[in-house]
C-alpha angles and dihedrals in degrees: 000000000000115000093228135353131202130220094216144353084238094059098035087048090042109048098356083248108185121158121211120237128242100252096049084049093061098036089050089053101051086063074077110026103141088064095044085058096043104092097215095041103123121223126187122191104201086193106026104169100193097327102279083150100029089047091050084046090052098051099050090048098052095049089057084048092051093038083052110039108003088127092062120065101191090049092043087056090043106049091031089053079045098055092042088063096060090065114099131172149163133208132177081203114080090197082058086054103046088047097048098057090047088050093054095041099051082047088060095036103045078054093051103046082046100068100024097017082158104046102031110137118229084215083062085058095037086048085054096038088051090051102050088043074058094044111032107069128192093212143120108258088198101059086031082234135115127250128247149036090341110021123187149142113333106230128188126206117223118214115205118173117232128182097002107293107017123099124207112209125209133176139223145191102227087218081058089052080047100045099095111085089224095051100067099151140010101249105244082213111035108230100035096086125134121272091254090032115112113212127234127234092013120185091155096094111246126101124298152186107259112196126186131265119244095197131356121206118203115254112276133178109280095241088052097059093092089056093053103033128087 
């Protein structure tokens, strides 16, 4: 099995565009398999083609989510639209973009409608389709700035649950995420920083970076942050 393919020189000559193959993604993963499997572990993909990572990363989450709480509906919404929001990733490609947050998408709802395919709420979807327009950025991960007629700062929302099934938004310049000399980068796989790296959206207990806010939202029912949010 090849290690990456391309879709076409152009691609490949204008924006080194090479896209990692199924079996590397999982092999790389499982260097960190422990984070891939934990709901709430955040991963961002500073160049994430159409999701071949994010979508890996998906799929494990949401079999530990339906192993641990597939009897109950409202558990399963809220720790699938949980999981969902640990997923972060930027293109220059705004098919990649586009690709990469239906990807991820079709991956929560064919779960879903899997296991309540008659009960299954369309805000549970709106609530995920709102979260990966939020986390999945057409942007350019080298200037820190989005792509397009009005570019400007990328900036990421951070989802944190509060009192069972609220969720509390807050957003951040990613050149804020990146201001710390010794945050260069968000680690694409959490734990593999640096030894003077210090790591981003940390629960894990040691030091971290802290960066500031640019806006904060109140906590809402998860299936209410698409009805709140811009």
């Amino acid at each position: 099995m090849q290690a990456a393919h391309v879709r076409t020189k152009e691609r490949v000559a204008n924006h080194g565009e090479v896209l990692t193959g199924q079996h590397e993604v999982n092999a790389m993963l499982d260097l960190v398999k422990q984070e891939t499997e934990r709901i709430d572990s955040r991963f961002l993909e500073p160049a994430c083609g159409d999701g071949n990572f994010l979508t890996v990363i998906l799929e494990r989450k949401l079999a530990i989510v339906e192993k641990r709480y597939g009897k109950s509906q409202l558990d399963f919404e809220r720790y699938a639209v949980l999981a969902v929001s640990s997923m972060y990733g930027i293109d220059i490609l705004p098919d990649n973009v586009r690709d990469c947050r239906r990807r991820l998408f079709e991956m929560f709802d064919a779960n879903y409608r899997r296991l309540f395919k008659a009960t299954a709420k369309d805000k549970s979807r709106e609530a995920v389709r709102f979260i990966l327009e939020r986390n999945i950025i057409w942007g350019d991960a080298l200037t820190l700035r989005t792509v397009g007629e009005k570019p400007s700062h990328i900036v990421f929302s951070e989802w944190s649950p509060v009192n069972g099934s609220m969720l509390k938004r807050r957003d951040f310049t990613f050149g804020e995420l990146l201001r710390h000399e010794e945050a260069m980068q968000a680690p694409l796989f959490p734990g593999l920083e640096s030894e003077n790296q210090l790591p981003l959206f940390s629960d894990l207990g040691e030091h971290v970076f802290i960066p500031t806010p640019v806006r904060e939202y109140p906590p809402v029912h998860f299936m209410e942050i698409a009805c709140v949010g811009d």
